[in-house]
C-alpha positions in Angstrom: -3.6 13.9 -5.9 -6.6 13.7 -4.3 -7.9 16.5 -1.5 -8.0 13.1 1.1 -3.9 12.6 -0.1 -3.7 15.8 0.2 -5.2 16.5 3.4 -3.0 13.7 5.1 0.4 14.7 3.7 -0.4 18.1 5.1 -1.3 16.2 8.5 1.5 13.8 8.5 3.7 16.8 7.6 2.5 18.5 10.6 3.1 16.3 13.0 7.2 15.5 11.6 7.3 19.3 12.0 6.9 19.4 15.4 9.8 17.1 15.7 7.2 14.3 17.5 7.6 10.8 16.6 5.6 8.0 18.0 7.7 5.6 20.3 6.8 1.5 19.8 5.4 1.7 23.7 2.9 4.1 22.3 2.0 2.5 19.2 1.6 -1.0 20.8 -0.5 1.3 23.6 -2.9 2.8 20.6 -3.5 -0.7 19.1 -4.7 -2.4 22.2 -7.1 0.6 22.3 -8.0 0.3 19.0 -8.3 -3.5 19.3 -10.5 -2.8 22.2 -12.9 -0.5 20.4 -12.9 -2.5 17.5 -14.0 -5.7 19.7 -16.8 -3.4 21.5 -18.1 -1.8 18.0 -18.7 -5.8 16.9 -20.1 -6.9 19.6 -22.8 -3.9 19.8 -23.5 -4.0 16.4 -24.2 -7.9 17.0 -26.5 -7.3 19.6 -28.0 -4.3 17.6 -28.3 -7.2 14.2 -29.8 -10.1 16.4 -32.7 -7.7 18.2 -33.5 -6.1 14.3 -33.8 -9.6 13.0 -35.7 -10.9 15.7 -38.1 -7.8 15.8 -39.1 -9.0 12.1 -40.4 -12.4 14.3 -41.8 -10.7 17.2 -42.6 -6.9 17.7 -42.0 -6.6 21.2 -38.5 -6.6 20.0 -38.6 -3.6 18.3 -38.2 -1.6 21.7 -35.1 -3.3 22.8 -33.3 -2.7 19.6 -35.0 1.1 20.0 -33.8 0.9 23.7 -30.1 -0.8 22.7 -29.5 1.3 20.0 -30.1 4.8 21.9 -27.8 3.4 24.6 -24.9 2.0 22.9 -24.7 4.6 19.5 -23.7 7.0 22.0 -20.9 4.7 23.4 -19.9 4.1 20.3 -19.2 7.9 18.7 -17.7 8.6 22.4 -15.3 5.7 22.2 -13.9 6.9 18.6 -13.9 10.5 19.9 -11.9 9.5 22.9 -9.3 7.5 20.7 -9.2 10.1 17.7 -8.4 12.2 20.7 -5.3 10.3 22.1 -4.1 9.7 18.9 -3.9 13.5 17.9 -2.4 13.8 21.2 0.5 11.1 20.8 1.1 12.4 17.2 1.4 16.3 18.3 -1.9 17.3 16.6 -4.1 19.6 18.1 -8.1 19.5 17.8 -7.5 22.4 14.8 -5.2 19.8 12.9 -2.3 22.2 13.5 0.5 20.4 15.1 1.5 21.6 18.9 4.9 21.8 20.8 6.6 18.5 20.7 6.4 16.8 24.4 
């Protein structure tokens, strides 16, 4: 078994321990936010691939993928942080990986 496996049996473990289960409401709730992010990520990263090809044709492109990429990289790691953070919290997982009192 890898330490990955490992790692997650000892998180999946972890949260069944604290007697939380997620309900379909929440599920179906954490996949339209996934969906969500998912849908923004592309859509930056499409912007981000038509300024870097078009910078190749033109320079002056170059500073709006610089200016793009600055603005929306930080979106980006917030939105995953926000969601990896309401995950933990629907599954019982605190931010140590330790699984807190079942709500």
């Amino acid at each position: 078994m890898s330490d990955s496996d490992a790692g997650r049996q000892r998180k999946s473990r972890t949260a069944s321990d604290a007697g939380r289960s997620i309900s379909h409401d929440e599920l179906a709730q954490l996949q339209k936010k996934f969906s969500e992010i998912k849908h923004s990520i592309n859509n930056a990263l499409a912007v981000m691939m038509a300024l870097s090809e078009m910078s190749q044709r033109r320079p002056d492109y170059a500073e709006k993928l610089a200016t793009n990429v600055l603005t929306k990289a930080p979106q980006i790691v917030s939105s995953l942080q926000e969601f990896t953070q309401a995950l933990n919290e629907k599954a019982g997982i605190t931010p140590g990986g330790v699984a807190g009192p079942a709500r």
